[in-house]
C-alpha positions as CSV (number, residue, x, y, z in Angstrom):
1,X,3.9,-26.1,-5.9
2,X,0.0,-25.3,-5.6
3,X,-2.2,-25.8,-3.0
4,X,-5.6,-26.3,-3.3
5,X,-7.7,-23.4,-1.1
6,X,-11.7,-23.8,-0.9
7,X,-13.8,-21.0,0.3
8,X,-17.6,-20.2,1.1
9,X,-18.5,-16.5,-0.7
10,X,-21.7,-14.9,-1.0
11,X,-24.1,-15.2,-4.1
12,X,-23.3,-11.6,-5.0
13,X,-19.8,-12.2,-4.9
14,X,-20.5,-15.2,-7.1
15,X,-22.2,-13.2,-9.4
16,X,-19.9,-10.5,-10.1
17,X,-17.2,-13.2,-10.6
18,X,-19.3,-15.2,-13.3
19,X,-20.0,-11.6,-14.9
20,X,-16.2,-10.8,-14.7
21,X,-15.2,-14.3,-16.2
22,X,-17.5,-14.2,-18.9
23,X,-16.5,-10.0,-19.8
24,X,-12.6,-11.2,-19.4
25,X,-13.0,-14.5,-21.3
26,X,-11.4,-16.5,-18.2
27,X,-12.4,-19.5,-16.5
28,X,-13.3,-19.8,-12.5
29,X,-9.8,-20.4,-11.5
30,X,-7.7,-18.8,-13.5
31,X,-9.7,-15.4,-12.9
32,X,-9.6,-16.1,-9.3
33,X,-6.1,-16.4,-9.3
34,X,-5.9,-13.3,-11.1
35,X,-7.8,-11.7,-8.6
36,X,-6.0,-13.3,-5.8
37,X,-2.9,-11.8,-6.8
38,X,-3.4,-8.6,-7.5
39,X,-5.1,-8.2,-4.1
40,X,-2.4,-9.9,-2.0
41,X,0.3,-7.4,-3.7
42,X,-2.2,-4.4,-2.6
43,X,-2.4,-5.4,0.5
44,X,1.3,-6.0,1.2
45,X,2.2,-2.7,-0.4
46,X,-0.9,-1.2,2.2
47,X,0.4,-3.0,5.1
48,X,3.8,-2.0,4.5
49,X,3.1,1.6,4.1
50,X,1.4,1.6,7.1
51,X,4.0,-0.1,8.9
52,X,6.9,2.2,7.7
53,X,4.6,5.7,8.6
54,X,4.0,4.0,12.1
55,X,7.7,3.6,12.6
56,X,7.1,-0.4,12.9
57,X,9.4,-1.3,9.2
58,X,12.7,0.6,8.1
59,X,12.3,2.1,4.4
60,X,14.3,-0.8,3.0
61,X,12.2,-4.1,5.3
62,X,8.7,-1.6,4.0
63,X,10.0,-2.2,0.3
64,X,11.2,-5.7,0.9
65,X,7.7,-6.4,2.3
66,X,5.9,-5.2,-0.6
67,X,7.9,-6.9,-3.1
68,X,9.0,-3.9,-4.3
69,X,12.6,-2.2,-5.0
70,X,13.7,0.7,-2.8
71,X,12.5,3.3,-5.7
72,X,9.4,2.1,-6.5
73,X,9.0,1.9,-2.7
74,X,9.3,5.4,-2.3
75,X,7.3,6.6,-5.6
76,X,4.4,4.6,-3.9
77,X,5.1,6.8,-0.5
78,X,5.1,9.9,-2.7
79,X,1.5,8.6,-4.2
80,X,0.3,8.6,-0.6
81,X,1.9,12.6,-0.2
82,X,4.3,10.6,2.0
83,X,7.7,11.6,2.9
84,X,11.0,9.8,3.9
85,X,12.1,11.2,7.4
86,X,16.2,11.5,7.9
87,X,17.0,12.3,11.3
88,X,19.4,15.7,10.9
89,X,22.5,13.2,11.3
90,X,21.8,11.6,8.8
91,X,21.4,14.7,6.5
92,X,24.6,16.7,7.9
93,X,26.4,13.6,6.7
94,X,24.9,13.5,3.5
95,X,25.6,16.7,2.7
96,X,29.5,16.2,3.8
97,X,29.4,13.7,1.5
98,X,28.4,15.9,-1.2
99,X,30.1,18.9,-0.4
100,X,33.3,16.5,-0.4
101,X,32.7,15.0,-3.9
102,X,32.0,11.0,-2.3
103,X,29.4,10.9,-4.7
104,X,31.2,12.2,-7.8
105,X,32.6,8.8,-9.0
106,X,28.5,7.6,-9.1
107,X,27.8,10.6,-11.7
């Protein structure tokens, strides 16, 4: 279902927007949904990125939030030189698993 959204931008804004829709052969709306879109994912996938370095969203609720699956989640972490932190548990068991063959049947 849409809903109809009205907002008040500046002449420059409206500008670029007529220069964009004429450039892109679009009309008003349909390049303003365009636009709308692409920035709304952005900023999800920015907000959630923060969120998971700050400690606030777990890997999986990050990638969840950013409409994203868990790999593409983590490629965008490595885009921003960021890393996924495993407590040393967390890797001891891992590498039990590995070292035990758990994984084997997955290969």
């Amino acid at each position: 279902m849409s809903e109809r959204l009205s907002i008040i931008i500046s002449k420059a804004l409206k500008n670029d927007l007529d220069e964009l829709k004429t450039r892109m052969n679009l009309d008003q709306s349909t390049l303003i949904r365009k636009l709308l879109a692409e920035a709304t994912k952005g900023e999800k996938l920015n907000y959630a990125i923060k969120e998971y370095k700050n400690q606030k969203l777990s890997l999986g609720k990050a990638a969840e939030f950013a409409g994203m699956c868990l790999w593409e989640f983590i490629d965008e972490l490595k885009k921003h030189k960021l890393f996924i932190e495993f407590p040393s548990e967390e890797i001891d068991k891992e590498i039990d698993n590995i070292q035990s063959g758990y994984y084997d049947e997955f290969i």
